[in-house]
C-alpha positions as CSV (number, residue, x, y, z in Angstrom):
1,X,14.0,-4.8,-47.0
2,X,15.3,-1.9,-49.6
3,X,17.9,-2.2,-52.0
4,X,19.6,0.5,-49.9
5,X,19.8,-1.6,-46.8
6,X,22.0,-4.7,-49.2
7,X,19.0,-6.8,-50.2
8,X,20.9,-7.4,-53.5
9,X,24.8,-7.4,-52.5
10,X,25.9,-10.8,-53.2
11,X,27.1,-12.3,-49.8
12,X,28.6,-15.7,-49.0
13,X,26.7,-19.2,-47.6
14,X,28.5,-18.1,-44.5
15,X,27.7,-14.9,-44.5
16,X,23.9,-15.8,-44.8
17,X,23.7,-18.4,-42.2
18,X,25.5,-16.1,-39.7
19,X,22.9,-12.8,-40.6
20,X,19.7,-15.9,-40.7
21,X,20.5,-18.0,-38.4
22,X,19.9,-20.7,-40.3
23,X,23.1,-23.2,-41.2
24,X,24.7,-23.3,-44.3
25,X,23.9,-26.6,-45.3
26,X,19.9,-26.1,-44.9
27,X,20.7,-23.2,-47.0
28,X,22.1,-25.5,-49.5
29,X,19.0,-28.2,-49.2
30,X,17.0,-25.1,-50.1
31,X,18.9,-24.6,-53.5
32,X,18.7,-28.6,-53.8
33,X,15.4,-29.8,-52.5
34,X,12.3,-27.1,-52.7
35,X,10.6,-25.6,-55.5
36,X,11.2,-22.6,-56.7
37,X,14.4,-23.0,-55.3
38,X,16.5,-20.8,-53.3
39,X,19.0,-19.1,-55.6
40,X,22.8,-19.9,-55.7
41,X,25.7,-18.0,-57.7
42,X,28.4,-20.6,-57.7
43,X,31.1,-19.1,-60.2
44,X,34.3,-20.7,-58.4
45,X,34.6,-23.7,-56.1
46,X,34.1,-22.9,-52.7
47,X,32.4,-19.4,-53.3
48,X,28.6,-20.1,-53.3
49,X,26.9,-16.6,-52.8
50,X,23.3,-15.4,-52.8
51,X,21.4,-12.2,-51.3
52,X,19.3,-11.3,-49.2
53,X,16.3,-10.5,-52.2
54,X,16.5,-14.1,-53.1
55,X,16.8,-15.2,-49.7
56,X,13.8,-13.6,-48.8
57,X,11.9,-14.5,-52.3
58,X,12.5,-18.0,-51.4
59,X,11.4,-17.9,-47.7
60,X,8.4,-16.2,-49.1
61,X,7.3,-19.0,-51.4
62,X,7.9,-21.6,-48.4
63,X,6.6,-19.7,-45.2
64,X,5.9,-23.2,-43.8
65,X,9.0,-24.0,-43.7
66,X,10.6,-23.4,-39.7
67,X,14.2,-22.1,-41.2
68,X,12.1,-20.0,-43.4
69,X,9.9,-18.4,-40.5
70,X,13.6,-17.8,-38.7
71,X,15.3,-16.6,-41.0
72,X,12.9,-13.5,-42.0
73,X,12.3,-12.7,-38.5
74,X,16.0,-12.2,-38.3
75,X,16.6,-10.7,-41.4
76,X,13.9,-8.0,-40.4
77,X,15.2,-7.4,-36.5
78,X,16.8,-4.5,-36.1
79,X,19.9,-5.9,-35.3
80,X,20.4,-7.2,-38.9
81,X,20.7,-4.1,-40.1
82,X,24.4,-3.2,-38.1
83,X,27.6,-4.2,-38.2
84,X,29.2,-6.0,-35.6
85,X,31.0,-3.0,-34.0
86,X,27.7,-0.4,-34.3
87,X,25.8,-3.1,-32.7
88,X,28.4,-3.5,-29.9
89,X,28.6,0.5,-29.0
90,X,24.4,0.2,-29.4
91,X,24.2,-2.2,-26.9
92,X,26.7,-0.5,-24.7
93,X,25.3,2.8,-24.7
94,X,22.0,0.6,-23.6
95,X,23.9,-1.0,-20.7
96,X,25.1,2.5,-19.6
97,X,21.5,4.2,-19.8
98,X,20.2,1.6,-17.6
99,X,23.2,1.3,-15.2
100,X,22.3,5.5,-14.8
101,X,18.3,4.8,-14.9
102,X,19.1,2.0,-12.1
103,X,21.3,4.6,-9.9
104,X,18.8,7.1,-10.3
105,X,15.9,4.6,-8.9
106,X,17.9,3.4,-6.1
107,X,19.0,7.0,-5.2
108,X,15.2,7.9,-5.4
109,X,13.9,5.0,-3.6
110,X,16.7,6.1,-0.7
111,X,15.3,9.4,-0.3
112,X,11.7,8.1,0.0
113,X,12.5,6.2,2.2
114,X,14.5,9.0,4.3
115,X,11.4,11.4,3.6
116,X,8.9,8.4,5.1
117,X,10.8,7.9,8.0
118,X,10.6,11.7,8.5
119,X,7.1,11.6,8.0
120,X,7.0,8.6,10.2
121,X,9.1,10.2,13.1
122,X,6.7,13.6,12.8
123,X,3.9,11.0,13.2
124,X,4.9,9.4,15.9
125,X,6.1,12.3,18.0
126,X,2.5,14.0,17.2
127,X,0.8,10.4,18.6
128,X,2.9,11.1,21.7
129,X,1.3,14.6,22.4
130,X,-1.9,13.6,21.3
131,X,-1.5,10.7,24.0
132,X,-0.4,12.8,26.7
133,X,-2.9,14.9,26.1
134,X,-5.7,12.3,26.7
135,X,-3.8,10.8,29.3
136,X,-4.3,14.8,31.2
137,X,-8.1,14.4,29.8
138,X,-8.9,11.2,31.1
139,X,-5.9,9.4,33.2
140,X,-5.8,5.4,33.1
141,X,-7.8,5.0,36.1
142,X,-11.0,6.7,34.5
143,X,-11.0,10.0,36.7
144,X,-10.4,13.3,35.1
145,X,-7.9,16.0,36.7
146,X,-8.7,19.3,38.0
């Protein structure tokens, strides 16, 4: 991720866990329990922050690590990337397309089907002449007409 996208904007434990999907206390084992360890900026009780740069440094130096492995494949969807309310009107505007796309299908499958039974009908009135037809060729009984 570039610096312009907020790798190095200081966010909160909470903040992290909820963009990672990774709780706030592994996130605080990780400071605690792995070397090198992931980095926490704790200038006031109750307001441990970190970024996203040192996030990702840290799940880079421990890719075996599940939480790790989760946490960079979020941090690199697409989704991470927008707010709350952009990703809302995104998905939306998804919804809609496919709601159209599905209308369109069914509309088109309904005039198939409409032009088949056309076809069908033509079809079947054409069997009929070609049957009576035969039938003045050669009736059921075997003899022809004269």
């Amino acid at each position: 991720m570039s610096p312009d996208r907020g790798d190095d904007e200081l966010v909160s434990l909470r903040e992290l866990a909820r963009r990672t999907g990774v709780s706030e206390g592994t996130l605080r084992n990780w400071e605690k329990q792995h070397e090198p360890r992931l980095r926490i900026n704790r200038r006031a009780p109750r307001s441990a922050t970190s970024t996203i740069a040192d996030l990702r440094a840290f799940c880079a130096a421990h890719p075996d690590l599940p939480g790790a492995r989760k946490a960079l494949v979020r941090l690199d969807s697409p989704a991470a990337l927008m707010d709350v309310e952009t990703l809302r009107w995104t998905l939306e505007a998804v919804i809609v397309a496919v709601r159209a796309t599905m209308a369109a299908h069914i509309e088109l499958a309904d005039n198939t089907t409409t032009a088949h039974r056309a076809h069908a009908t033509a079809l079947t009135g054409a069997l009929r002449g070609l049957d009576d037809a035969l039938a003045r060729i050669a009736p059921a009984d075997g003899r022809t007409e004269a």
